[in-house]
N, C-alpha and C positions, 0 to 999 in steps of 0.2 A: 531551769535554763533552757534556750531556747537557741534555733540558727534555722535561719531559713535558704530554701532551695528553692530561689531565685525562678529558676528557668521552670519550676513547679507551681510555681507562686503555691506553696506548702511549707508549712513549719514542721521541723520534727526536733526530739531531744537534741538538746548539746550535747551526749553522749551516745553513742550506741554499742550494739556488742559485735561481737567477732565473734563467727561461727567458726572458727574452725579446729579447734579442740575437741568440739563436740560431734566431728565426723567419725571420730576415733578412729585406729591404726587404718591407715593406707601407706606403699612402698611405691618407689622405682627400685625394682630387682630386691637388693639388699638394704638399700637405704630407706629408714621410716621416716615418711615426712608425716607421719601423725603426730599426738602428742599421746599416745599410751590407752588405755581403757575408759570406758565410759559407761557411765548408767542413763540408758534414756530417759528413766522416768525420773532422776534427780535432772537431767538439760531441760527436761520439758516443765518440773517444777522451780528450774531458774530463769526460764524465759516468762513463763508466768510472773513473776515474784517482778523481775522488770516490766513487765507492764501495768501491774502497779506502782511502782516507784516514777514511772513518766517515763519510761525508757521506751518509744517505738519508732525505734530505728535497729535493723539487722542485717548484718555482711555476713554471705556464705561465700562457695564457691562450687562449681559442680564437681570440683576435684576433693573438695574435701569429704574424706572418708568415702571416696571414692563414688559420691552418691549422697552418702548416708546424711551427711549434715543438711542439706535438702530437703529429706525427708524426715526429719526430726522437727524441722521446721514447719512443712506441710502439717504434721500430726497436733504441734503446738497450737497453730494458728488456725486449725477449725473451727468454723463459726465466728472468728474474727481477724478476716483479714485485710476488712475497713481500719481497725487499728493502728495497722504499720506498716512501716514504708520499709521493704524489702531492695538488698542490693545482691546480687551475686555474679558470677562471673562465668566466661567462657574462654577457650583454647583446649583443654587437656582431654585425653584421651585415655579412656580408662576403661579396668572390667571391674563390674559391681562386683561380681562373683568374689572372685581373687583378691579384690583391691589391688590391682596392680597399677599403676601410668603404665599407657603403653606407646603416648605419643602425643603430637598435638595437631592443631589444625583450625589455619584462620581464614581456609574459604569461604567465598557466600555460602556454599551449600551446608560447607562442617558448620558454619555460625549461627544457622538456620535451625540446625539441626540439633544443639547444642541447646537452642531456645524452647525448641517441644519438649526436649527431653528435662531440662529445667523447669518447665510450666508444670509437666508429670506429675515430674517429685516433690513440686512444693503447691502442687492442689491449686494452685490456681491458674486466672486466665491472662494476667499480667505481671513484667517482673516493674519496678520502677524505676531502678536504675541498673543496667547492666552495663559491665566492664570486662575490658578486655583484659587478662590476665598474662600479659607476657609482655615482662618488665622492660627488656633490650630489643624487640622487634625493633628493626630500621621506620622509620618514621617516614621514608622517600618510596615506603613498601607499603604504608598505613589507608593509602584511600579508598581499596575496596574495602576494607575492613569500615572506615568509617560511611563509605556511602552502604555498604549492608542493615548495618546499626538506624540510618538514616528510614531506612526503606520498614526493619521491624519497626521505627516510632510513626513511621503514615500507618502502617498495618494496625498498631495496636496491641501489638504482643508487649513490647517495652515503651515505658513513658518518657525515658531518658539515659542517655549513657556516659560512657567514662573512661579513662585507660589507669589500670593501676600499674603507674612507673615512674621510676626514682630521675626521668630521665625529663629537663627541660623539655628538648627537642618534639619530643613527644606526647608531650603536656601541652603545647603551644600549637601542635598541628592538631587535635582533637579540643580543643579548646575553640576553634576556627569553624567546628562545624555547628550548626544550629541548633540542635539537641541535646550539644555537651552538656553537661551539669556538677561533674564531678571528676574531680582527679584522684586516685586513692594511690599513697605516697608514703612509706616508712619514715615516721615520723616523730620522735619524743625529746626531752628536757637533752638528752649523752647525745645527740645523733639531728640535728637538724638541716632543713633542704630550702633555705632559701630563694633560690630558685622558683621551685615549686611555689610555693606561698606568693611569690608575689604573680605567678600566671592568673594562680587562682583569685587574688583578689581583683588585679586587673579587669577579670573575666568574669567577675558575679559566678563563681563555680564556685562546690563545697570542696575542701579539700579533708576526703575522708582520710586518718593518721592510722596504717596499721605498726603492729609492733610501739603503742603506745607506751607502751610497760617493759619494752625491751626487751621483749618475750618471758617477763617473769622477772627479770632482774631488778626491775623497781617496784618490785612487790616487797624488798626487804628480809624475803622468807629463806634466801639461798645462802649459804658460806661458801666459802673457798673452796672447799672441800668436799662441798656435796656432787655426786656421783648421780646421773640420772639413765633412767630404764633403755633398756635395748631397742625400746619399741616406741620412746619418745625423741621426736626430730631433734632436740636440742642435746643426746646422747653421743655416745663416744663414737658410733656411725654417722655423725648427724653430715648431712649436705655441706658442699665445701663454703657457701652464701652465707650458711650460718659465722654469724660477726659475735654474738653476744655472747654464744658458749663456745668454748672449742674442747673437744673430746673429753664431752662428758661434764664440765666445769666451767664456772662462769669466767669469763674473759678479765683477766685479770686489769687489764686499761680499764676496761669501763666499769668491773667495780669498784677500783681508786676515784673516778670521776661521780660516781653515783655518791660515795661515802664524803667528797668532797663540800657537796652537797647538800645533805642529810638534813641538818637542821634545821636550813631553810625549808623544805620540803616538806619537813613535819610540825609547822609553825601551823599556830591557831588550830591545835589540836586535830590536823589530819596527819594519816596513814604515809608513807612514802607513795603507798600510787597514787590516791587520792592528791597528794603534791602536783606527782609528775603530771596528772589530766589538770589540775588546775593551772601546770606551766603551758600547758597545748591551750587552753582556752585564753589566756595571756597573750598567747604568742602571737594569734591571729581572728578575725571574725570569723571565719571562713573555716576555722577546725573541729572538725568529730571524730574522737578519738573513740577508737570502739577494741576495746581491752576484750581480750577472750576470758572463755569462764568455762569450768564444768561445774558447779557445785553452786545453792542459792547464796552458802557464803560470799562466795567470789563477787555475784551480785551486787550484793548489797552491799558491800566493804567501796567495791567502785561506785553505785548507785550513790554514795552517801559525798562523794565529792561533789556534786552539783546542786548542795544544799551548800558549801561553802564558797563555792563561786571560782573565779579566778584569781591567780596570784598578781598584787600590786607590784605597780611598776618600778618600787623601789626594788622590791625582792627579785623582780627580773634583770633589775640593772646588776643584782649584785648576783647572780649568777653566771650572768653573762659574761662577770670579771674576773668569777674563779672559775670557770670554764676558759679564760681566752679567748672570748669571739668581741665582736664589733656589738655594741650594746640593739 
């Protein structure tokens, strides 16, 4: 499977991954926005193991792991980084050291600055699509930010950009600029944006879906009951944003609506994720859902959904009916 980037005139997978599990543990203060511990040399034999299966497409962010998911990526993709088509992202402000945030910053100079230091850690001399990562920026505040972005794509550092945000407003005004290519938007089967999706298809932009798997929750692997690490973002510290766990535990709404669901999902012999990215490919041309992963299992378990395609329009009608939305 296949989706093209338009304003690339480039094809990459209908799926791709989500780096950012594999930055492993970074904080603001007390709170882990990572997801727990990590083995690089099992990230770097999962991103391998996707590029064999056709997966080249990768979303980092310089925040994740504070650095380190960057460079994990750099390390991966020596000697081939005609391969794949790289996204990550810029605002945050961090110490490698410490893993701390320390702050953010969407000057030309911090954006600038944000770009070298991105090109650093991932070995190369261009990103392809950079995004800006702060969700709620005012959009009436957004133009240097987007004539910056404008000025990296004459330069050459980035070939294309994008704002990851849940927000119309601000999908619509970077959408207006001539280099946009991409909206990246929380996105899956429990949780959809409307909105969003139709900018992007009006606008020939990909509409990349993070939180495709609802941070884990349609992965099918969690109970009620399960209790997660002190040092994974979706634990009983987790950020107040976090929707899908709350202290510690899956949200109990949305796993009635996932279970609601279920056997649609796992029709024609897929996985519940495998489902859910089949519903994201259903939903729109325009969607790439890029599910995070530590491990080659994780891989290939999502890997193997794009071998059965997308879900038919009967099966979306009839979720759309036990869900309660507008078909």
């Amino acid at each position: 499977m296949k989706r093209e980037i338009q304003h690339l005139g480039i094809e990459i997978s209908a799926m791709g991954l989500g780096c950012w599990a594999i930055g492993g543990p970074f904080w603001a203060d007390q709170t882990p926005l990572g997801w727990g511990k990590v083995d690089d040399n099992e990230s770097i034999r999962a991103i391998h193991r996707a590029l064999e299966l056709g997966i080249n497409f990768f979303d980092t962010a310089n925040i994740y792991g504070a650095g380190h998911s960057e460079r994990i990526l750099g390390r991966a993709f020596a000697g081939r980084r005609d391969e794949v088509v790289i996204s990550t992202k810029f605002n945050a402000l961090f110490d490698e050291e410490t893993r701390q945030v320390t702050g953010s910053d969407s000057s030309s100079a911090g954006i600038r600055q944000a770009c070298e230091d991105s090109l650093r850690r991932l070995k190369t001399d261009y990103i392809d699509i950079y995004l800006f990562h702060d969700n709620g920026f005012p959009a009436e505040e957004a133009q240097p930010v987007r004539d910056t972005l404008e000025a990296l794509t004459q330069e050459g550092k980035i070939r294309a950009y994008g704002w990851s945000t849940d927000f119309s407003k601000n999908a619509q005004f970077f959408a207006e600029g001539e280099h946009c290519a991409a909206i990246q938007v929380e996105l899956n089967v429990l949780d959809d944006n409307p909105g969003i999706i139709n900018i992007c298809e009006e606008n020939n932009l990909i509409a990349i879906n993070r939180g495709p798997l609802a941070m884990g929750l349609l992965t099918g692997k969690y109970s009620k009951d399960v209790s997660l690490s002190a040092d994974d973002v979706r634990g009983q510290n987790s950020p107040e944003w976090m929707k899908y766990f709350k202290n510690g535990k899956p949200s109990p709404e949305f796993m009635q609506m996932a279970e609601a669901i279920r056997e649609i999902l796992t029709s024609n012999g897929r996985t519940v994720a495998q489902g859910a990215l089949a519903w994201l490919w259903a939903r729109s041309e325009t969607t790439i859902p890029i599910p995070g992963f530590r491990t080659v299992a994780q891989v290939e378990d999502n890997g193997g959904a794009m071998d059965k395609g997308p879900l038919s329009l009967s099966q979306m009608d009839e979720i759309a009916q036990i869900l309660g939305r507008d078909k």
